[in-house]
C-alpha positions as CSV (number, residue, x, y, z in Angstrom):
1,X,-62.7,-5.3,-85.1
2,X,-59.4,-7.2,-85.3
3,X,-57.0,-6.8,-87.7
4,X,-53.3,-7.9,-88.7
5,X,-51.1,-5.6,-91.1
6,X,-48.7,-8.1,-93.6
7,X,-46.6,-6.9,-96.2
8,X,-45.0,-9.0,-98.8
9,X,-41.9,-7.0,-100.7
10,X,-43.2,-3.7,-99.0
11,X,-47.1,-4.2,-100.6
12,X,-48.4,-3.7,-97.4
13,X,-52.3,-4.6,-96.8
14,X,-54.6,-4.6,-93.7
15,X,-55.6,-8.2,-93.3
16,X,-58.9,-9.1,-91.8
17,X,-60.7,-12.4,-90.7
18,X,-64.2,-12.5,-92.3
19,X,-64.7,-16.1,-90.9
20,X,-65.1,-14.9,-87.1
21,X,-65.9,-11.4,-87.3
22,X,-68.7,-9.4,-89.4
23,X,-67.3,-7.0,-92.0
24,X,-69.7,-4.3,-93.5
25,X,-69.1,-1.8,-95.6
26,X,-66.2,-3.1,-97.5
27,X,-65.0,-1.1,-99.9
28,X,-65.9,2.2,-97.3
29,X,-63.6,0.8,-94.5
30,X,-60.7,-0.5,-97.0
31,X,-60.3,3.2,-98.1
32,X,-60.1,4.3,-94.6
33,X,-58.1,1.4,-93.1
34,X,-55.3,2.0,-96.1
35,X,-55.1,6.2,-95.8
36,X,-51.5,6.8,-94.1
37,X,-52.4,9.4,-92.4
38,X,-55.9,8.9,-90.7
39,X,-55.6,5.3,-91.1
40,X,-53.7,2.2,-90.5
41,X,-52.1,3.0,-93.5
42,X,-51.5,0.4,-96.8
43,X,-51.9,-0.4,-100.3
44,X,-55.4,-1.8,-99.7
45,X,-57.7,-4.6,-97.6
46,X,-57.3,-8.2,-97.8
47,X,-60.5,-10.6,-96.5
48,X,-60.1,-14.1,-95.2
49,X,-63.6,-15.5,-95.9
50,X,-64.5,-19.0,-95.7
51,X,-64.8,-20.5,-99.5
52,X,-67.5,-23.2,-100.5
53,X,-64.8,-24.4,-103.2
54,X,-61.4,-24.0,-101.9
55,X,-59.8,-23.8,-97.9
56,X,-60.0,-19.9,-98.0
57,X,-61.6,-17.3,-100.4
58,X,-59.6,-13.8,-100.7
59,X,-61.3,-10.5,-100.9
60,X,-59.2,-8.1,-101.7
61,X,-59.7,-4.3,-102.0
62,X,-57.6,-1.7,-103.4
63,X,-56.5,2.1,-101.3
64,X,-59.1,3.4,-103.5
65,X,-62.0,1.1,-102.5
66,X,-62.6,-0.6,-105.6
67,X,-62.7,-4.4,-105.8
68,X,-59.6,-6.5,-107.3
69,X,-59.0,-9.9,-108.9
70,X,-55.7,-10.8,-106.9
71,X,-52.3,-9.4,-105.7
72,X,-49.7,-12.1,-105.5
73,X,-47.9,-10.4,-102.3
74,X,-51.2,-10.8,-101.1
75,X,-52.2,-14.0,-101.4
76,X,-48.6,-15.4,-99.8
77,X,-49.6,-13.0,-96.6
78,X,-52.7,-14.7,-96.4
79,X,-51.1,-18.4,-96.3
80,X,-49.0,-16.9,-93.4
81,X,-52.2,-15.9,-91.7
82,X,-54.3,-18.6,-91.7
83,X,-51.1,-20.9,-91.0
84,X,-49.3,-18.9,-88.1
85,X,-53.3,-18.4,-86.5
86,X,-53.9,-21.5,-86.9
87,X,-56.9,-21.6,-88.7
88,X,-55.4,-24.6,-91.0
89,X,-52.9,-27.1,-90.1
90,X,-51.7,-27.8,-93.6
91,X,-49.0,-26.7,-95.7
92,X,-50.0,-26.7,-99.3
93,X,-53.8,-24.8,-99.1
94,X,-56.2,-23.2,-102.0
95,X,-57.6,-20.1,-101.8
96,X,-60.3,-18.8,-103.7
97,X,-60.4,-15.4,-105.6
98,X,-61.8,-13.5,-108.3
99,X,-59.1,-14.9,-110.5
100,X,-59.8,-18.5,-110.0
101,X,-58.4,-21.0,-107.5
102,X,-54.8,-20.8,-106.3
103,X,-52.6,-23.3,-104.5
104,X,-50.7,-22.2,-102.5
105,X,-47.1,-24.4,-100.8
106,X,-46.3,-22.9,-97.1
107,X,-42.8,-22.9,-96.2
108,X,-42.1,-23.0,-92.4
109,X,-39.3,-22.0,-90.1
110,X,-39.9,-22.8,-86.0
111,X,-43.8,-23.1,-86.8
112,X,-44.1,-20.0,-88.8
113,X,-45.0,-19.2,-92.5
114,X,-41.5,-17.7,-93.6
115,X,-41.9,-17.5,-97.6
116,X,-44.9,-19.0,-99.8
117,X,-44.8,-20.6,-103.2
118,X,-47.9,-19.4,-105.2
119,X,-49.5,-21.7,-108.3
120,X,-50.7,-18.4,-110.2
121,X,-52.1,-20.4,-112.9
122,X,-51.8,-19.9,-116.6
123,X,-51.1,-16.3,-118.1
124,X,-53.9,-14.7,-120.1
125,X,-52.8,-13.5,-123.6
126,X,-56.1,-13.4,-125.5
127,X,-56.6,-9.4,-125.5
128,X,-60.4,-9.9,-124.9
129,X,-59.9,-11.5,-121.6
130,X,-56.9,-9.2,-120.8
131,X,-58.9,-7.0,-122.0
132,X,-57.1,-4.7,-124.3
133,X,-58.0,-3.1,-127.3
134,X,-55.6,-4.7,-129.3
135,X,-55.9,-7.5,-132.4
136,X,-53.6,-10.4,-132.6
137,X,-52.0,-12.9,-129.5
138,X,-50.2,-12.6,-127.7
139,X,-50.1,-8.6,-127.6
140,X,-46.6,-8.3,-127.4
141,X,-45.4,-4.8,-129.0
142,X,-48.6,-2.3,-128.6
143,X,-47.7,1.0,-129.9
144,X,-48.8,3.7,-127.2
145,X,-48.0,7.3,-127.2
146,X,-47.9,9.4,-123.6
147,X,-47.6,12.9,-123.2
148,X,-45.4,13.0,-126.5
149,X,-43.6,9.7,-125.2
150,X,-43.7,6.7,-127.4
151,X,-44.1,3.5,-125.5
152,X,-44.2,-0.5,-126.8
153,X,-46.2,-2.8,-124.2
154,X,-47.0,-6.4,-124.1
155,X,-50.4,-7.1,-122.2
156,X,-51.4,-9.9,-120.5
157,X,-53.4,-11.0,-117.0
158,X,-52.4,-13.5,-114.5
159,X,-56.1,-12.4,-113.1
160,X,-55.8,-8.9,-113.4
161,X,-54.7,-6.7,-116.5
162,X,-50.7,-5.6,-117.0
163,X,-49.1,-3.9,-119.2
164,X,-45.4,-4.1,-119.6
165,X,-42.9,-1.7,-121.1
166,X,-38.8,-1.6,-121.2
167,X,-37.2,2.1,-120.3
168,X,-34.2,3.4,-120.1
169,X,-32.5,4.7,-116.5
170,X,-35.6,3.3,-114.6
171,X,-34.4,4.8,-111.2
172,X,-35.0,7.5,-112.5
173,X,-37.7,7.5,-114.7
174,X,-41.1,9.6,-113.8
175,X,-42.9,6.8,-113.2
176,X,-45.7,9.2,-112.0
177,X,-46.8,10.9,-114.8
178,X,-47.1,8.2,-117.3
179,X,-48.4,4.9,-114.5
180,X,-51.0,7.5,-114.2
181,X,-51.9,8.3,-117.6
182,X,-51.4,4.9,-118.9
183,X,-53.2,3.4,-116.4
184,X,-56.6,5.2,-117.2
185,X,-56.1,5.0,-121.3
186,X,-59.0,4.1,-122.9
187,X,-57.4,0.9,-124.6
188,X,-57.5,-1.0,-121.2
189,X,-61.1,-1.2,-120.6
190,X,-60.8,-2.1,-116.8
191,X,-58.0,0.1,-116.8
192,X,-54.3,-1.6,-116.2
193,X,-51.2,-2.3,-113.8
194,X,-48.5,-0.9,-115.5
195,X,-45.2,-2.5,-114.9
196,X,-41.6,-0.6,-116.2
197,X,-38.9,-2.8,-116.6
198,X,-35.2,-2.6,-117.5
199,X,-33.3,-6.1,-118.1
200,X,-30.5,-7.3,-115.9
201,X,-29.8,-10.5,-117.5
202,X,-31.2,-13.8,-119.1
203,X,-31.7,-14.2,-115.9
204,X,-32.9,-10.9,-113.8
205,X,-35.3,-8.2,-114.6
206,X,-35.8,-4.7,-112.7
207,X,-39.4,-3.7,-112.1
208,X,-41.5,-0.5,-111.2
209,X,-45.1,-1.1,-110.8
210,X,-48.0,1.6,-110.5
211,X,-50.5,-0.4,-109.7
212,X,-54.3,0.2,-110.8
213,X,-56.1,2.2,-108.2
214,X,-53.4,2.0,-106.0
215,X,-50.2,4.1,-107.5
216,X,-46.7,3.1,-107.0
217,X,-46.0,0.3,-104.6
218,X,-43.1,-1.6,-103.6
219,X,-43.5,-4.5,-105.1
220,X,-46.8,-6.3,-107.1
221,X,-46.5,-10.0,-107.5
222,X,-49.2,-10.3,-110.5
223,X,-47.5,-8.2,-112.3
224,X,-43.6,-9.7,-111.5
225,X,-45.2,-12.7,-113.3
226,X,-46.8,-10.9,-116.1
227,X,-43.5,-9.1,-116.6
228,X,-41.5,-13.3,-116.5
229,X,-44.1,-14.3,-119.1
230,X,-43.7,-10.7,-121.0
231,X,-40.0,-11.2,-120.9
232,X,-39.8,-15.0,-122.3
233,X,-41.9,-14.6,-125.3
234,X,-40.1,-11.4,-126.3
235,X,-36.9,-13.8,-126.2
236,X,-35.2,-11.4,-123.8
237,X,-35.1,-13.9,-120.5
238,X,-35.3,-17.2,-119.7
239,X,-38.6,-19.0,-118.2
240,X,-37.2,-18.9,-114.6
241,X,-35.9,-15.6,-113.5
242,X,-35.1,-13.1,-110.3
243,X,-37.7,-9.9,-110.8
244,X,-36.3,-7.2,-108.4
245,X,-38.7,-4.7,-107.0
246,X,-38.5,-2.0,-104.4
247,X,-39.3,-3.9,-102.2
248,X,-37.1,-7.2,-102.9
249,X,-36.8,-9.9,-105.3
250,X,-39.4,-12.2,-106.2
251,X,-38.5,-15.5,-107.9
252,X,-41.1,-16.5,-111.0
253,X,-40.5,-19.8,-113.0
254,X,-43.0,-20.3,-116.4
255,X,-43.2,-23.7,-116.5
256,X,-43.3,-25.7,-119.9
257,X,-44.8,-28.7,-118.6
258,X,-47.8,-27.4,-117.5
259,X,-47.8,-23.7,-118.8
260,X,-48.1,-22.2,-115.3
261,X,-46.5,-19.5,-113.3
262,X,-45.1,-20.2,-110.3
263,X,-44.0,-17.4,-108.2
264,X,-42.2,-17.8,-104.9
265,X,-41.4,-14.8,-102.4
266,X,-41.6,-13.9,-98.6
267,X,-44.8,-13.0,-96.1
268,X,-44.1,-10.8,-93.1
269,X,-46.2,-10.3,-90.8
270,X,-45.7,-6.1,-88.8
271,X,-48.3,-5.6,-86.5
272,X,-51.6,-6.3,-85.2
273,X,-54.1,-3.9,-83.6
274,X,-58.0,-3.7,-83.0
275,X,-60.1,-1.2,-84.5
């Protein structure tokens, strides 16, 4: 069994073709592939399938084994696949996934994928298709208190659920001990990413991400566009800002004409192997 091992911003996966080789046993071999120590070693277990509706469908599995909607880091590594293996000869694609369609624009330097421009659609900020327990939209100051901590998030999915909150000296904040908490509260109903931000500017935002069934990664492209969207409607940033993760910056534009998210970053590929 083939496989490739991207990473977009640090969020590394285990990529896979499902087109030419049989996978079984999905959600069994993405735990094992992702453990760091008996394993490959990642965040999770991307799929290439073949799609009856788009160029591509994405399968994507989390450390833990359980199914997700999307991960924007991702979805650009799978763009650099199928280009730099030749499996597609074009540079704007669509992939399918659990969160809809996406379109994807493939940047190329000396006939490789170098950085990838995603369409991530329309944010989600009814809190029933979050979902959230809240009333009202968008959800933009739920109250939430955590081990005696009082928290204010907004909520909203670009596919998957996020949950945003501003703190004080994130460097250093014990991101740990409340991601997990919050991240298993009974108010999220799937559970929820949980993104901690501090603002730069109108035009930069610091993130930390503990990701759902995952824990603290280097970067989490849903969520740096959650946190864009969060950010603008709380007045706090412009539509088109610089989110700067662990792992690097990601570069997310809202746009007013069409009400989508576009988020634009880089795919590297680190190593290949067989299995």
């Amino acid at each position: 069994m083939k496989f490739t091992k991207m990473h977009g911003l640090g969020n590394d996966y285990v990529y896979m073709d499902a087109i030419h080789q049989e996978i079984k046993d999905e959600s069994t071999l993405a735990q094992f592939v992702s453990n760091r120590h008996f394993g490959i070693g990642s965040d999770g277990l991307i799929l290439i399938a073949p799609s009856e509706k788009a160029d591509f469908k994405m399968k994507m599995f989390n450390a833990d084994g359980s199914e997700a909607e999307m991960c924007g880091n991702g979805i650009r590594c799978v763009g650099k696949y199928v280009y730099d293996k030749e499996l597609t000869h074009k540079t704007t694609i669509t992939v399918e996934t659990l969160a809809e369609i996406k379109r994807l624009n493939l940047n190329t330097k000396e006939g490789k994928v170098e950085t990838v421009q995603v369409d991530m659609g329309k944010p989600i900020l009814e809190p029933e298709q979050i979902p959230v327990k809240a009333k009202g939209k968008p959800v933009l100051n739920l109250p939430l208190t955590v081990e005696g901590k009082k928290f204010s998030f907004a909520c909203i999915s670009m596919g998957n659920p996020h949950a945003i909150t501003q703190v004080e000296n994130l460097e250093n904040f014990n991101l740990e001990t409340y991601g997990k908490k919050i991240e298993c509260d009974p108010i999220f109903p799937h559970k929820t990413n949980v993104e901690f931000i501090e603002i730069i500017s109108l035009e930069k935002i610091k993130m930390r991400v503990w990701e759902r069934g995952a824990g603290e990664t280097l970067a989490c492209g849903t969520g740096a566009c959650a946190v864009a969207v969060a950010c603008s409607l709380l007045g706090l940033t412009k539509r088109k800002v610089e989110v700067e993760l662990l792992g690097g910056s990601l570069f997310i534009e809202w746009k007013e004409e069409d009400n989508h998210v576009y988020m634009t970053g880089p795919a590297v590929t680190v190593f290949e192997g067989e299995l």
